[in-house]
C-alpha positions, 0 to 999 in steps of 0.5 A: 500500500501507498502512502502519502505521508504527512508528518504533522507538527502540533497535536492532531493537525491534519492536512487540507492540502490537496498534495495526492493527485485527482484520481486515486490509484490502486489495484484489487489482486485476485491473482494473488489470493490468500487465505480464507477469511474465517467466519468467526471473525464476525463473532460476537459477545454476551456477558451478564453485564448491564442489560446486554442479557436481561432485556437485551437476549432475554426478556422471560417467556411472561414478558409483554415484550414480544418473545420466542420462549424467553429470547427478544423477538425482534433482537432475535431476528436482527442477530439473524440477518447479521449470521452470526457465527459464535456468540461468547458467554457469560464474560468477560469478567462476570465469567470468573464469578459464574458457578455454571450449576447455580443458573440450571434446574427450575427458574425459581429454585435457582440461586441468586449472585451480586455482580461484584463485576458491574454495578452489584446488581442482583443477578437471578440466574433465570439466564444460564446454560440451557438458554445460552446453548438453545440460543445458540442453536436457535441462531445457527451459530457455535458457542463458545464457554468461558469457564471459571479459573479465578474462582472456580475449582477443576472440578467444576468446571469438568462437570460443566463439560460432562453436562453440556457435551456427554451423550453417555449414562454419566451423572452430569449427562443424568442432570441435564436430561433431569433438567429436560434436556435429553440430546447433549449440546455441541460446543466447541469453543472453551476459553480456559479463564478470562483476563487471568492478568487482572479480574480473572485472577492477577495472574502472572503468565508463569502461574496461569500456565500452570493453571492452564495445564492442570485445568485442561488435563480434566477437560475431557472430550465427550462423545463425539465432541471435540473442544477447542480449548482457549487459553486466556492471553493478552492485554493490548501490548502485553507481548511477554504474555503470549510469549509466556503461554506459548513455551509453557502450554504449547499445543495443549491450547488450540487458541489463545485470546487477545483483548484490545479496546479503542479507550483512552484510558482505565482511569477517569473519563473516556470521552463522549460516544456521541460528542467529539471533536475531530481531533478525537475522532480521529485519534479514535481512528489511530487507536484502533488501527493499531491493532494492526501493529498489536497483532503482528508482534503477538503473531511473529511471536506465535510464528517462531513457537508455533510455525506450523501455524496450528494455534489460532490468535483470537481477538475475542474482546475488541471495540469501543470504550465510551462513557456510560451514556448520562443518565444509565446505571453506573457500571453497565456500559451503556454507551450511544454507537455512532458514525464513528463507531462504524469506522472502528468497526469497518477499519478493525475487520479489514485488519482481522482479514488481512491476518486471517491465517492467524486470527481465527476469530474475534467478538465485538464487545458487546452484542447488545446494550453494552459498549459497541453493540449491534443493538440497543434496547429501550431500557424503560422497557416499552421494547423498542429496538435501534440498530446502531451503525455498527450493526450495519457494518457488520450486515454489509460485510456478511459476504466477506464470512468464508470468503477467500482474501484478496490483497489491495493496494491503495494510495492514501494521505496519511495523517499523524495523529497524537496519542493523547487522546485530551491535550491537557490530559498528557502533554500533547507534544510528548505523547508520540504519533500514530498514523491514519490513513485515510482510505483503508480496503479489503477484498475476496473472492466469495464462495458464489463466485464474485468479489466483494470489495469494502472502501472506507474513507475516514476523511471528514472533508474530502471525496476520493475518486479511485481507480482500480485494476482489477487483476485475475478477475473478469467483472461484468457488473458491479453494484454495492451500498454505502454507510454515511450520514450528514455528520459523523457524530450522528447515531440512531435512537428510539425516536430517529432510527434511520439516521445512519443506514445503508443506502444504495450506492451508484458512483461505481463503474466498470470499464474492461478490467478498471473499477473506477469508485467515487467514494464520498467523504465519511464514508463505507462503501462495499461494491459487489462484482460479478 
């Protein structure tokens, strides 16, 4: 990829001259195909966090909002149109306090627990491993377990195993069937712990290697199923973290977790969702690109332990970290999702595509209610539904799930942005820079035959009019939609639900074998060639 650089010197400047000229040029490399891109990059998460399952997944088969045995109907059939691949539960941190036989049996038998994790609300366990593992059925997508190191016993969680997956005459397969489920669940995905650096345990790596390694010897494969066991890995930069689980657990792990958040910071405000500069959004935007430089250190470091490539890297905690919306409880990470956020999320998977021979998987946090969901629910309990920008991204880019990586070069401007996400917060002069490109694509060659192709522009201010060589793909048509709004800083609610939303997109054209694309400023587009 191109770029012109443009060295900015003073905090967040960025550059109104037109230094790249007219037409943008690039190539879209079909013969040079890669990798296929792993469904479970779209993942999602669910914690017991706020209202992400209560009122969010769940409202409870007595409830006036319209249901299907318990689960939102509308949320339902939302999370249907996005496909979702593998959905995470129950945390997150909430995971590490979760003792699974508290949320099976009858509703009003089963105890009670305070999230020491979020707020201190009262949790009923009405929510558990029955209605987690239908869900999952009902959705057509894997599940994938946490499981509790931090304050959980070996024993424990064997028998959550035992219960899900056994088939045999076994005491834990005898309790579900009691519980009325005779046909045991399917369950791949098994994270051994959660953020075991910090609420899952304060771990160092050396320790929760071993933990890790003694937990996992009593994890028995049952039947016919086969678990994908998880170890829990690194915060952001913690690269001796990984280094760690990777001499120490080795191939005793399948996968091994990263968490990465677009936040400023664990201390103090985090900024509006909604109500932002540009020098914040587009700090916003160098934050969450690099992630890229993020998982290629983790990944050279997995390559020298693990050539063979058979351990996946999985993104399973990334996304946006806003302030609570005013006015919502504290501790359940109600946060608006904007324009903004559509970036984060559009710019975040043209990065997981372009390493999907290592990442396996990634779960935006959270699906919904929660930081940066698909969905937002009323939570004055009238049942109403939002689908937030985010959402849309994710459904445009629902061909890219299994589709074959397609290389593209692109020329763009590039910004330097500073680090400091507030000027008097850090010290914008010693905080360092990070680059922003202005355009960001990703192409593949989907399973029916055509290729699909995403352009992002980031500028707030300037239209791009690009000229692609399409090479080793001979395109009739092209059609495609665009995600945009008047301002970046719009979003959806209750009573404006269509403010951010896709809409049909017609500055395409094909001329032999160049695609010619005028993409506006503050924009996402994706372009389908057949």
């Amino acid at each position: 990829m191109k770029k012109l650089v443009i060295v900015a010197t003073i905090a967040w400047a960025f550059a109104t001259q037109a230094m790249a000229a007219d037409v943008v040029k690039g190539s879209i490399n079909a013969d040079k195909a890669g990798a296929k891109i792993n469904k479970e990059i779209y993942g999602q998460f669910s914690e017991h966090l706020g209202s992400c399952i209560y009122g969010g997944l769940w409202v409870g088969e007595n409830s006036p909002i319209p249901n299907i045995n318990g689960y939102r109907k509308d949320v339902f059939e939302a999370l249907k149109v996005l496909k979702v691949p593998v959905l995470r539960w129950p945390g997150g941190c909430f995971a590490d306090d979760y003792h699974w036989m508290d949320g099976i049996g009858p509703k009003d038998k089963r105890p009670s627990l305070r999230n020491n994790n979020w707020g201190g609300t009262i949790e009923d366990n009405s929510f558990g491993t029955h209605e987690f593992l239908n869900l999952c059925e009902m959705l057509g997508c894997e599940p994938y377990i946490s499981g509790n190191v931090g304050s959980g016993t070996v024993k424990e969680m064997a028998q959550w195993v035992e219960y899900m997956t056994s088939d045999g005459d076994t005491p834990m397969a005898r309790l579900r069937r009691q519980n009325g489920r005779e046909k045991a669940w399917k369950v791949k995905y098994f994270g051994i712990g959660n953020e075991a650096w910090g609420c899952g345990g304060n771990m160092t790596p050396e320790y929760y290697s071993d933990e890790f390694r003694k937990f996992n010897t009593y994890l028995r494969d049952q039947g016919q199923n086969r678990l994908y066991r998880i170890a829990s890995g690194a915060s952001d930069y913690d690269y001796d973290w990984t280094k760690v689980c990777m001499e120490k657990i080795g191939n005793r792990m399948q996968g091994i977790s990263l968490h990465y958040y677009t936040c400023s910071g664990w201390d103090g405000s985090k900024g509006s969702a909604t109500k932002f500069n540009n020098d914040q959004y587009y700090w916003a935007l160098g934050k969450c690109l690099e992630i890229e430089e993020v998982i290629k250190k983790h990944k050279a470091i997995m390559d020298e332990k693990d050539p063979e490539n058979k351990i996946g890297l999985l993104v399973d905690e990334w996304g946006t970290w806003w302030d609570e919306e005013p006015g919502t409880i504290p501790g359940h990470l109600y946060q608006q999702n904007a324009l903004r956020d559509a970036f984060v999320a559009s710019l975040s998977l043209n990065v997981f595509h372009k390493y999907t021979d290592r990442v396996k998987m990634a779960n935006i946090a959270q699906i919904v209610n929660v930081l940066q969901s698909m969905i937002l629910t009323d939570q004055e309990g009238t049942g109403h539904m939002v689908l937030t920008p985010t959402y849309h991204v994710f459904e445009m880019y629902t061909p890219f799930m299994e589709a074959t990586y397609v290389p593209v070069d692109i020329e763009t401007e590039t910004m330097a942005v500073s680090k400091a996400y507030f000027k008097e917060k850090e010290g914008a002069k010693d905080a360092g820079y990070r680059p922003c490109p202005m355009l960001s694509a990703s192409a593949a060659k989907t399973q029916d035959g055509s290729m699909v192709l995403a352009i992002t522009n980031v500028s707030l201010d300037k239209a791009q009019t690009i000229q692609l060589d399409v090479k080793g793909y001979k395109a009739k048509s092209v059609s495609g939609r665009i995600l945009t709004s008047k301002k970046v800083d719009d979003y959806n609610d209750f009573n404006h639900p269509n403010v951010v939303v896709p809409a049909p997109f017609k500055d395409a054209q094909l001329k032999k074998d160049e695609l010619t694309v005028k993409v506006p400023a503050k924009s996402i587009v994706v372009l389908t060639l057949k």
